[in-house]
C-alpha positions as CSV (number, residue, x, y, z in Angstrom):
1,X,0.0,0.0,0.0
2,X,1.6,3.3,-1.2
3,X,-1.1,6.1,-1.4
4,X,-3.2,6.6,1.7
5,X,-6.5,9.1,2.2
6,X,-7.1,10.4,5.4
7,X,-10.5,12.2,6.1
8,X,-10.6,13.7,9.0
9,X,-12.8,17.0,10.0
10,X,-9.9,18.1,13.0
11,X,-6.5,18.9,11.9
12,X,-4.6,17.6,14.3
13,X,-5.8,14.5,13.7
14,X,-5.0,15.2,9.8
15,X,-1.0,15.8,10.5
16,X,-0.9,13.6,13.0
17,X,-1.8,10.4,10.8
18,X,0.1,12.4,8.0
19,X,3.1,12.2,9.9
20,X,2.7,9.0,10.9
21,X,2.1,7.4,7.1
22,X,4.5,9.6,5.5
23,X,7.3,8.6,8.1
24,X,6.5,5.3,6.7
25,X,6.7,6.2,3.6
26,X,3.2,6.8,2.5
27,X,1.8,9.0,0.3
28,X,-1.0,10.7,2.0
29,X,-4.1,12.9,0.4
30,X,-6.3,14.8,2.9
31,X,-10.0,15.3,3.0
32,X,-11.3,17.5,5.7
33,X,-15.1,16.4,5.1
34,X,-17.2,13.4,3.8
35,X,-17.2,15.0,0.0
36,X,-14.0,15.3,-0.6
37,X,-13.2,11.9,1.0
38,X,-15.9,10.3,-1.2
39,X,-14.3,12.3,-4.8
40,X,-11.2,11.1,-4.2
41,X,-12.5,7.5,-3.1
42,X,-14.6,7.6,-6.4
43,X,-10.9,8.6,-8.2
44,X,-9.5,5.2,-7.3
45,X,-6.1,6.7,-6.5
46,X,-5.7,5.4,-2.8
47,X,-4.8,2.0,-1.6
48,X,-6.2,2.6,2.3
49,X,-8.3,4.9,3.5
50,X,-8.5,6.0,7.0
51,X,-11.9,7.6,7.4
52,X,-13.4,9.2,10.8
53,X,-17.0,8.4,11.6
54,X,-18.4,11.9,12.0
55,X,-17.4,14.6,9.8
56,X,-19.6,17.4,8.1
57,X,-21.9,17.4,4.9
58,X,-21.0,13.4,4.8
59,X,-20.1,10.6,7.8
60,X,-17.7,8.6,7.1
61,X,-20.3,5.3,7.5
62,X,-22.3,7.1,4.5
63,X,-19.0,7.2,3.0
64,X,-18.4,3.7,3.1
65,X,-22.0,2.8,2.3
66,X,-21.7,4.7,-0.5
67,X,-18.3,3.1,-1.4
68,X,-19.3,-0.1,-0.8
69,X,-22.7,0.3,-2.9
70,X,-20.7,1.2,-5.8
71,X,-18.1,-1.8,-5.7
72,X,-15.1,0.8,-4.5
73,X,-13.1,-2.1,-2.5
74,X,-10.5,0.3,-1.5
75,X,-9.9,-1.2,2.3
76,X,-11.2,1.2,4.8
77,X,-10.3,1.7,8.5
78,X,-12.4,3.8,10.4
79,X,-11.7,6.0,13.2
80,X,-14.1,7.7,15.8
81,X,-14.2,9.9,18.9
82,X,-17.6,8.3,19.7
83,X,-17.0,4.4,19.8
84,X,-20.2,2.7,20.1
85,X,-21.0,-1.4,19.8
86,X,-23.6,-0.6,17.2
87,X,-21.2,1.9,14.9
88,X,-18.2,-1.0,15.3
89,X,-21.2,-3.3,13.9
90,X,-22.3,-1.4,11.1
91,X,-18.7,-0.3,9.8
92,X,-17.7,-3.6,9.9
93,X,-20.7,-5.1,7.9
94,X,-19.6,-2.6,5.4
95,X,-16.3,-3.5,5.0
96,X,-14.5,-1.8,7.5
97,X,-11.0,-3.6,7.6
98,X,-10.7,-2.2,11.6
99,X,-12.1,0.7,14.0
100,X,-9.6,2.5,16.0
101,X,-11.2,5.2,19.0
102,X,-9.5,8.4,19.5
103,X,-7.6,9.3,21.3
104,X,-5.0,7.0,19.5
105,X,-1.3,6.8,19.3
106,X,1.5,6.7,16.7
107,X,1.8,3.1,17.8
108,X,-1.1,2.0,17.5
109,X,-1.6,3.0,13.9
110,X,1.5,1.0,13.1
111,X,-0.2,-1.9,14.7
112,X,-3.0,-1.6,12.6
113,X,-0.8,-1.4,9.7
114,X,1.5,-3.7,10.6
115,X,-1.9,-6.5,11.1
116,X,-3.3,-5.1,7.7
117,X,0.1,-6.0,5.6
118,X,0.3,-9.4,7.5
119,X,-3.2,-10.3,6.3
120,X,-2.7,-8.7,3.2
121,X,0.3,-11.3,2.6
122,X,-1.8,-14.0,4.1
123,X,-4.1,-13.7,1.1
124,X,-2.5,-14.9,-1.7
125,X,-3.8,-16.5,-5.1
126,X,-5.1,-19.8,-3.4
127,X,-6.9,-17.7,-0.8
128,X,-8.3,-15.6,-3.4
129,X,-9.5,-18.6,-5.6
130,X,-11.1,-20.0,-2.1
131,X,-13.3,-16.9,-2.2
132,X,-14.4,-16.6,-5.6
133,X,-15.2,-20.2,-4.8
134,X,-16.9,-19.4,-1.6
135,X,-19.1,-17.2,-3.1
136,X,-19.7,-18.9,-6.1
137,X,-21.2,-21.7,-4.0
138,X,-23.3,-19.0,-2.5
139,X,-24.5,-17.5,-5.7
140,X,-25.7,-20.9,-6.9
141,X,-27.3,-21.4,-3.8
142,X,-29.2,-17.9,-4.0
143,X,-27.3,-17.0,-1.4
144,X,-26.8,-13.4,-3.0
145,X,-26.8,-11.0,0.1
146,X,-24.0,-13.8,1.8
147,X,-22.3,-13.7,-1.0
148,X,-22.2,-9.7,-1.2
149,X,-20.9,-9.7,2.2
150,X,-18.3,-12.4,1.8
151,X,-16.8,-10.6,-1.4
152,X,-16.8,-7.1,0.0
153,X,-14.2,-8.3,3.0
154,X,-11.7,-9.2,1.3
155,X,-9.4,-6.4,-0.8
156,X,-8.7,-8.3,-4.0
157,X,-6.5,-6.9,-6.9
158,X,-9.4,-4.3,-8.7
159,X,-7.5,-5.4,-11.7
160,X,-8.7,-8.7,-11.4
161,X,-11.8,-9.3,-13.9
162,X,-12.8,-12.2,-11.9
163,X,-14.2,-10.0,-9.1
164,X,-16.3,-7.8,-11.3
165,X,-17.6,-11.0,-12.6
166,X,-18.5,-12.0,-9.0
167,X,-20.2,-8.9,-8.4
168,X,-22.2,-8.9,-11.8
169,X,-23.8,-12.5,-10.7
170,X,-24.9,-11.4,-7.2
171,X,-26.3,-8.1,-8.3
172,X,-27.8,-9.7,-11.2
173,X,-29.4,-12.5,-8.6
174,X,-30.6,-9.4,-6.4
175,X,-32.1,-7.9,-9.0
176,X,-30.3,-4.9,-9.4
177,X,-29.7,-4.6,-13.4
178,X,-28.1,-1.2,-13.3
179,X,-25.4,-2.5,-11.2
180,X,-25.1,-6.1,-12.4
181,X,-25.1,-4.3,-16.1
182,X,-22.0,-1.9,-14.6
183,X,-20.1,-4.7,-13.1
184,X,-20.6,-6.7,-16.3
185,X,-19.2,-3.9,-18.0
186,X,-16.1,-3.4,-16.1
187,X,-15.7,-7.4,-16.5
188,X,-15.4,-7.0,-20.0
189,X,-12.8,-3.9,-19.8
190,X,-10.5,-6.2,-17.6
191,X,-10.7,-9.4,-19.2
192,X,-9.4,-7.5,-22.2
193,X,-6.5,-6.1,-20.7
């Protein structure tokens, strides 16, 4: 992971994690509200995002929604003030790859880093053909809504035609043309490359 998006409405909070990331070496983009986070989320330039729950004219958990809705698997850790059971719940069903409650400390960000790259290396190609396999047993057992939160865990390569394939079956078994249509779409661009 190179390029990293930190949304954040306080400053402080801003340079902090800059500091942290870039130390690392890290590039880092800023948003200071739920907008600009979501452009540049919609851009597809960032590898991580860390994203803080409440923000103005967007929250980060309709960020994510939002993200999430539109197939952006960009891996997303979420960072709040206001740490509740039912938040950690919800950002998680989204996708949220961890939740980390302010106040939080240099170390502790390289923690979560330091878990996300171990898991990251964890998931190679056999783990990645489990999943598609995974899911494909739950898209032939109508199991479309399992299979949309199995897929959307996991941050496979968005190069990888096989997961816009994937997504084109479950929203097609949901119902959802537009987006079974766009996914199929996408499939096709990447399967030619």
């Amino acid at each position: 992971m190179k390029k990293v998006l930190v949304a954040d409405d306080t400053k402080n909070i801003r340079i902090l994690l800059t500091t942290c990331l870039e130390s690392d070496g890290y590039i880092v983009i800023t948003a200071k509200n739920g907008e600009e986070a979501l452009d540049i989320l919609r851009k597809g330039d960032v590898d991580l995002a860390f994203i803080d729950i409440k923000m103005p004219l967007l929250s980060g958990t309709e960020v994510l929604r939002e993200i999430r809705s539109n197939g952006i698997t960009t891996p997303v850790i979420i960072i709040t003030a206001f740490a509740t059971i039912k938040n950690a719940i919800e950002c998680t069903k989204l996708g949220a790859v961890e939740y980390i409650q302010k106040p939080f400390t240099v170390k502790r960000v390289k923690a979560v880093l330091e878990k996300m790259l171990n898991e990251q290396k964890k998931l190679d190609e056999n783990n990645i053909n489990t999943l598609i396999n995974e899911v494909e047993n739950l898209i032939d057992n109508n199991s479309f809504n399992d299979a949309l939160d199995r897929l959307k865990k996991f941050n496979i390569n968005p190069n990888d035609p096989r997961l816009y394939l994937l997504y084109h079956k479950i929203y097609n078994g949901l119902g959802n043309k537009e987006m079974s249509d766009k996914f199929l779409r996408a499939y096709k661009i990447f399967s030619e490359n």
